[in-house]
C-alpha positions as CSV (number, residue, x, y, z in Angstrom):
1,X,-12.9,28.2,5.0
2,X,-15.7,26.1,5.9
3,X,-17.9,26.8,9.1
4,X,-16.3,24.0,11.1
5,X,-13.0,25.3,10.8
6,X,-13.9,29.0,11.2
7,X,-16.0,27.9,14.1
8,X,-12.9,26.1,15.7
9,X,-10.7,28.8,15.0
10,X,-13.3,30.9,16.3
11,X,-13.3,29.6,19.6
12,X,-9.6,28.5,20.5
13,X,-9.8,31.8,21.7
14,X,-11.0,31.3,25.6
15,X,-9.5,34.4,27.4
16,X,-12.7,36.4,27.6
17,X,-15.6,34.2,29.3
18,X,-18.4,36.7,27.9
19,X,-17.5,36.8,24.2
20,X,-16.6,33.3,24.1
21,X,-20.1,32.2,25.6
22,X,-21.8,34.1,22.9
23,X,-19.7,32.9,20.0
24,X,-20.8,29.4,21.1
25,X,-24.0,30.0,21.7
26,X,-23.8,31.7,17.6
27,X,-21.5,28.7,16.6
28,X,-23.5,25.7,17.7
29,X,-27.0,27.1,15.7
30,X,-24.7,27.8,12.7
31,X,-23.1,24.6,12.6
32,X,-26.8,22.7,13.8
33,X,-28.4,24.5,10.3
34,X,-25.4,23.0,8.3
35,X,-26.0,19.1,10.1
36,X,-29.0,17.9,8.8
37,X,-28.0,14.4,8.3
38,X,-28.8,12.1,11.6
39,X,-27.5,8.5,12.5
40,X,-27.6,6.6,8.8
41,X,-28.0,3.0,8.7
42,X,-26.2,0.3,7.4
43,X,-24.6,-2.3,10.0
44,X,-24.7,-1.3,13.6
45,X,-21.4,-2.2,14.6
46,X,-20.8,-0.9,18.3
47,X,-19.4,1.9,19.0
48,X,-15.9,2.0,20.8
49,X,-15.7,0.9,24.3
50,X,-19.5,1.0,25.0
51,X,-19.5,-2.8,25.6
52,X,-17.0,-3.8,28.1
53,X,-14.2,-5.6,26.6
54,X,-14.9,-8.9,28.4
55,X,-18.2,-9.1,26.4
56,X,-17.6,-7.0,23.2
57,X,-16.7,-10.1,21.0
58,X,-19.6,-12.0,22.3
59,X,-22.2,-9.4,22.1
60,X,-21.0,-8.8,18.2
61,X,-21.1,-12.3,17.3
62,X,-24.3,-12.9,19.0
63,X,-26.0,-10.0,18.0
64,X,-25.7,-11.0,14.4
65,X,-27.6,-14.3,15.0
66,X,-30.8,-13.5,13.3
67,X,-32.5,-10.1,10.8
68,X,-34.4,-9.0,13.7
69,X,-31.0,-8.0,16.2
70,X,-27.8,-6.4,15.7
71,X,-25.0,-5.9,18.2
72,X,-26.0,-2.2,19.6
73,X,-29.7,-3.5,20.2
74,X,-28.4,-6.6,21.7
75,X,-26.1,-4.1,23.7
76,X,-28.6,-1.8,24.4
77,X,-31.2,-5.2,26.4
78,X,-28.1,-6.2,28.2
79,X,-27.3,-2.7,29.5
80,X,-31.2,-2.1,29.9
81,X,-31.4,-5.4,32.1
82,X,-28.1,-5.3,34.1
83,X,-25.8,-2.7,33.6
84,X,-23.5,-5.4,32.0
85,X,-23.4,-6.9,35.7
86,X,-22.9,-10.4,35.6
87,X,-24.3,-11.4,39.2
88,X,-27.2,-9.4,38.8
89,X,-30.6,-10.4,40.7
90,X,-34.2,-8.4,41.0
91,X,-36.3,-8.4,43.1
92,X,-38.3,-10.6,40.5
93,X,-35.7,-13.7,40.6
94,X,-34.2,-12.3,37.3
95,X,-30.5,-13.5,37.1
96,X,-27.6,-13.0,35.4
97,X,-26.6,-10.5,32.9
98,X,-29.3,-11.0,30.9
99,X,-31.7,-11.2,33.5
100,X,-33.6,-14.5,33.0
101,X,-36.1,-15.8,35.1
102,X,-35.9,-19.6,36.3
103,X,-38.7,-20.1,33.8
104,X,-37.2,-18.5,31.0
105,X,-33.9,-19.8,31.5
106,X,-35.0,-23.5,31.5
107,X,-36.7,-23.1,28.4
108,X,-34.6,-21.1,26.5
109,X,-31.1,-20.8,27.6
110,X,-28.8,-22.9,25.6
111,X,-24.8,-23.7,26.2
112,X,-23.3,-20.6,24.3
113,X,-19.7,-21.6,25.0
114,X,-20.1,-25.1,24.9
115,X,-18.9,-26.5,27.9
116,X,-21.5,-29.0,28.7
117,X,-23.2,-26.8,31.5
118,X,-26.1,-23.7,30.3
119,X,-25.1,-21.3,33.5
120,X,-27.1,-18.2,33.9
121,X,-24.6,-16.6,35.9
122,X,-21.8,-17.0,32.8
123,X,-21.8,-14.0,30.3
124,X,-20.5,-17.1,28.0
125,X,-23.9,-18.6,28.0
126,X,-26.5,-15.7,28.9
127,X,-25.4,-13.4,26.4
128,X,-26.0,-16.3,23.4
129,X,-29.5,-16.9,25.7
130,X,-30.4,-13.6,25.2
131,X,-29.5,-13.3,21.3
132,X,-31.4,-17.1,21.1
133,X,-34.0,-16.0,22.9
134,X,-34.9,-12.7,20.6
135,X,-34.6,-14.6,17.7
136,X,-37.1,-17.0,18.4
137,X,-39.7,-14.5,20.1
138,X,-39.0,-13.2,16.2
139,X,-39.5,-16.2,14.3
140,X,-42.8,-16.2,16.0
141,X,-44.5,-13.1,15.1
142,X,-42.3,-12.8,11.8
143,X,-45.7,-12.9,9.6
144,X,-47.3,-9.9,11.8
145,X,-47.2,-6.9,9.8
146,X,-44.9,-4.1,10.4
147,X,-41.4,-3.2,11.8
148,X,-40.0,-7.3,12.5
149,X,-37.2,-6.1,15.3
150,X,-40.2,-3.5,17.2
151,X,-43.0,-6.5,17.0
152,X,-40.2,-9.0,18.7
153,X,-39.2,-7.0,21.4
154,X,-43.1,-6.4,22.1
155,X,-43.4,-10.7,22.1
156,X,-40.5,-9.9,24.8
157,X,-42.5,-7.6,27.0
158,X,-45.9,-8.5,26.2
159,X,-45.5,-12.0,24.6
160,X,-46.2,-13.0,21.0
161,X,-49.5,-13.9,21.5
162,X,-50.4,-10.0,22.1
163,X,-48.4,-9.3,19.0
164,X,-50.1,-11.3,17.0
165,X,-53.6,-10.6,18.3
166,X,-53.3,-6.7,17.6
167,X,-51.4,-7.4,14.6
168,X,-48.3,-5.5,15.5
169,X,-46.8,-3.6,18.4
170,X,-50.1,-4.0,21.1
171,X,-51.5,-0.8,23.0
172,X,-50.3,-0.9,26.2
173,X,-48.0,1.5,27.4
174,X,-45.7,-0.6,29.1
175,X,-44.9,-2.6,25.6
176,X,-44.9,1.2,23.6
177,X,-42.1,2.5,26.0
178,X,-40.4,-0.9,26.0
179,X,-39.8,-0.7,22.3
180,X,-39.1,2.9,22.3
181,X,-36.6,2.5,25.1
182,X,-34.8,-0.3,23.7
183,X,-34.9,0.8,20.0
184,X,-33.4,4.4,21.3
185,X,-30.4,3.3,23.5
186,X,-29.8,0.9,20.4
187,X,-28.2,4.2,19.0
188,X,-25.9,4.8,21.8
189,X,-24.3,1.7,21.3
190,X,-23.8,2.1,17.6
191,X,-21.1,3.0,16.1
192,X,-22.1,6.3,13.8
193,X,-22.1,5.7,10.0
194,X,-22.5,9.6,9.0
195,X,-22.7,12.7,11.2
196,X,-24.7,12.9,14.0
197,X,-27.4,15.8,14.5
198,X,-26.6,18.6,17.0
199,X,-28.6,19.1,20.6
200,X,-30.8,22.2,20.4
201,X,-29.9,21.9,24.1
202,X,-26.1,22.5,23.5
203,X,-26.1,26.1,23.7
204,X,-27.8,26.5,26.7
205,X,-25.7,23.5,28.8
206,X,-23.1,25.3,27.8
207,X,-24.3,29.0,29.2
208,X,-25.0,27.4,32.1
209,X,-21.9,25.7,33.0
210,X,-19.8,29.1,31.6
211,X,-21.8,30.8,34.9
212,X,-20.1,28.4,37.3
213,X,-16.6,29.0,36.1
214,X,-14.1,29.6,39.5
215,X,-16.5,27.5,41.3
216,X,-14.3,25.5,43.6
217,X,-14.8,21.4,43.6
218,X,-16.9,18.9,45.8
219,X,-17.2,15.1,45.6
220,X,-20.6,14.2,44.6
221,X,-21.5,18.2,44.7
222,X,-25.0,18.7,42.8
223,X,-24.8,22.6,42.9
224,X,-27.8,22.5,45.7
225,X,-27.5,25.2,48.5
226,X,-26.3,22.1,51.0
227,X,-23.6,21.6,48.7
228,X,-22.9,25.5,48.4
229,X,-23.4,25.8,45.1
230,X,-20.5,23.3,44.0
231,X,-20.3,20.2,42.1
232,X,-18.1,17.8,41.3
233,X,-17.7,16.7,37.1
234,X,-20.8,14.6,36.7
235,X,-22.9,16.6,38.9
236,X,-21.9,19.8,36.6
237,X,-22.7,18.5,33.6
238,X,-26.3,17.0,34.7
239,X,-26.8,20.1,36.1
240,X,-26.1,21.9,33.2
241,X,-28.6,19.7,30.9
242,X,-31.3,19.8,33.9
243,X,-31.3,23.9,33.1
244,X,-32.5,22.8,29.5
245,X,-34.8,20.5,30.1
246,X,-32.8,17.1,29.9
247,X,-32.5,15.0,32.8
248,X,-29.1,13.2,32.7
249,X,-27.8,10.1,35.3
250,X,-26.0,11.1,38.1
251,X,-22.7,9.2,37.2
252,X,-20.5,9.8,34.3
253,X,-20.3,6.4,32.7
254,X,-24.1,6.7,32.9
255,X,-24.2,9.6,31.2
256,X,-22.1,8.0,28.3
257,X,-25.4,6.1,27.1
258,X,-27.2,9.5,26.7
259,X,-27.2,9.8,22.9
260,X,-24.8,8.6,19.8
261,X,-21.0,9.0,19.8
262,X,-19.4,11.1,17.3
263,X,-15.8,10.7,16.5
264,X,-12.9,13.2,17.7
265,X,-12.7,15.2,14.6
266,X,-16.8,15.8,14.8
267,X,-17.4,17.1,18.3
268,X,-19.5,20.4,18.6
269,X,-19.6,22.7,21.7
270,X,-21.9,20.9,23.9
271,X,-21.0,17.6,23.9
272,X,-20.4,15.6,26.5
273,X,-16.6,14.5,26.6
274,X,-15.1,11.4,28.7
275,X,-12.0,10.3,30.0
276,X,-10.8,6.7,31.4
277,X,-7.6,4.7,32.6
278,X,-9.5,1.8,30.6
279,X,-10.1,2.7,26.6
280,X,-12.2,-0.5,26.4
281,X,-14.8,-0.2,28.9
282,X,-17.4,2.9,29.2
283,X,-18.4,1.6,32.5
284,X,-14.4,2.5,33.6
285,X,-15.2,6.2,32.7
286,X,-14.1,8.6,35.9
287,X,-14.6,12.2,34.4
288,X,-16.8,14.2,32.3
289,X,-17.0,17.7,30.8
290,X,-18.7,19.8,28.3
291,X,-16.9,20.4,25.1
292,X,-16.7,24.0,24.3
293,X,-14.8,24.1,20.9
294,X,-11.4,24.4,20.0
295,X,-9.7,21.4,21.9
296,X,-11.4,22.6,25.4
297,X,-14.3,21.4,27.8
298,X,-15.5,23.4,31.0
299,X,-15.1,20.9,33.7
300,X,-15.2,20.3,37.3
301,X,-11.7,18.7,37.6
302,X,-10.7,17.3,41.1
303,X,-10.7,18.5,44.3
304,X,-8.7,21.5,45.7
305,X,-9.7,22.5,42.1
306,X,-12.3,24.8,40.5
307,X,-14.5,24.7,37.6
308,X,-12.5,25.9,34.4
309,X,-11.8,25.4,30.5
310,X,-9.2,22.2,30.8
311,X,-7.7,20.8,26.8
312,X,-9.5,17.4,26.1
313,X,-6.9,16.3,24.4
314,X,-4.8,14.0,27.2
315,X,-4.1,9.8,27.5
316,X,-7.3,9.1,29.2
317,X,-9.8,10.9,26.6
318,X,-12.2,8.2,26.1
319,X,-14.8,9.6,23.6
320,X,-17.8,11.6,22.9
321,X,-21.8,11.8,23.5
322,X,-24.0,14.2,21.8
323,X,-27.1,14.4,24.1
324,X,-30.4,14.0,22.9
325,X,-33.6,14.3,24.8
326,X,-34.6,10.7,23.7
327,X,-30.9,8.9,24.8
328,X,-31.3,10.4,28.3
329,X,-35.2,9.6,28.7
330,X,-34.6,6.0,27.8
331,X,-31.4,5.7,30.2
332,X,-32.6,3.4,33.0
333,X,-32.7,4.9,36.6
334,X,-30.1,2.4,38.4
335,X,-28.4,0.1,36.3
């Protein structure tokens, strides 16, 4: 029997709240010493639902436009930029879902869908903008030494002439974190190619949420004393990261982006599980929990409810997130 299935068979077993919390605790560092593969490469198709459907087929074909993109990074700017909100504005002027300034736009936005008009408030056209855009910031710099994709989104942040001038990724923070951010939340919009790496974190989200069990339910409950100690799904589960050290979004279709997505048949106790009435659309998401083994998650259900061990296995089970320190620091704060 390998350790996956002894581990699952392991933990089906959820009568005694003690044991089971110590077998998991066991269980997730024996499985994490058998994982040592992380995210592979290859294509980076996008991972189920986390593009809304409206702009899944557009994102994919754009994102292929040039060496330098793919569809997750192209994914990963939009979602950075708007939150996939089409009538999004800044405080800067930046419009649209791509969020162009007036500047930009009249310079480099082009007619994606081809209907004679190059509208900045049309997914049709931004999205191709954006994808245009990138390519051409790469074409610039596409002599500088180094990584091509890191040095064009620098030319996004910085400009090309920076790029160029310090021969690769310049030394400002600013640029640094932009890349970093960008090039990390590319992973949670790609689809896995091989097994993802366990959280160290898991064991000890998972501890903490096992200590709240029989706590009763409260809409948009953080577990602070004003709330009297009670949460509601998404307030449990950032909560239970916060007592490791990982700072998660308040909301649960937030807290989708927070790492890469295995499939069904690879979750491991710890993961953050999802559930929706839309299976194309991770901003739909309504409910989260924390995947405990065996086909259960500890979850703060509704209300007139109290946090218990509830099957994940139902209609609305959307996927999976393993956290990683990384995937939550690069979430952006309002989106």
């Amino acid at each position: 029997m390998t350790v996956r299935k002894a581990w699952i068979v392991a933990t089906i077993a959820v009568g005694s709240a003690l044991s089971f919390v110590m077998l998991l605790v066991v269980g997730v560092y024996v499985v994490a010493g058998n994982l040592i593969n992380g995210v592979g490469g290859g294509t980076k198709a996008l991972a189920k639902g986390s593009v809304p459907a409206a702009y899944s087929a557009i994102v994919q074909k754009w994102g292929n436009l040039c060496s330098a993109i793919n569809p997750a990074l192209l994914a990963a700017q939009l979602y950075q930029e708007s939150g996939f909100n089409p009538n999004a504005k800044s405080a800067a002027a930046a419009e649209g879902i791509a969020q162009f300034i007036p500047g930009t736009w009249a310079t480099h936005g082009i007619d994606g869908n081809g209907d004679g008009v190059k509208n900045v408030w049309d997914p049709q056209d931004a999205i191709p903008s954006a994808a245009s855009y990138d390519c051409k910031l790469a074409s610039y710099v596409k002599d500088v030494p180094g990584n091509l994709t890191e040095n064009m989104l620098a030319s996004y942040n910085a400009g090309a002439y920076a790029v160029i001038k310090y021969g690769g990724v310049p030394p400002y923070k600013e640029t640094r974190n932009y890349v970093k951010t960008i090039t990390t939340l590319e992973e949670s919009f790609a689809a896995p190619t091989t097994r993802v790496d366990p959280s160290k974190q898991a064991a000890g989200a998972i501890y903490y949420a096992q200590k709240k069990l029989g706590t009763p339910y409260l809409w948009g409950g953080n577990g602070t004393a004003a709330d009297g100690g009670r949460f509601d799904c998404s307030g449990l589960t950032k909560a239970a990261y916060e007592s490791v050290g990982i700072t998660l979004p308040r909301v649960a279709n937030d807290q989708y982006n927070a790492g890469p997505h295995p499939k069904r048949d690879e979750l491991l106790p710890g993961d953050l599980v999802f559930f929706s009435k839309d299976p194309t659309d991770s901003r739909a998401i309504h409910h989260v929990g924390i995947y405990v083994g065996g086909g259960y998650m500890i979850d703060a259900p509704r209300t007139g409810a109290v946090i218990r061990f509830d099957p994940i296995d139902i209609s609305e089970y959307f996927g999976a997130t393993r956290v990683t320190e990384d995937g939550a620091k690069a979430l952006p704060t309002t989106v």
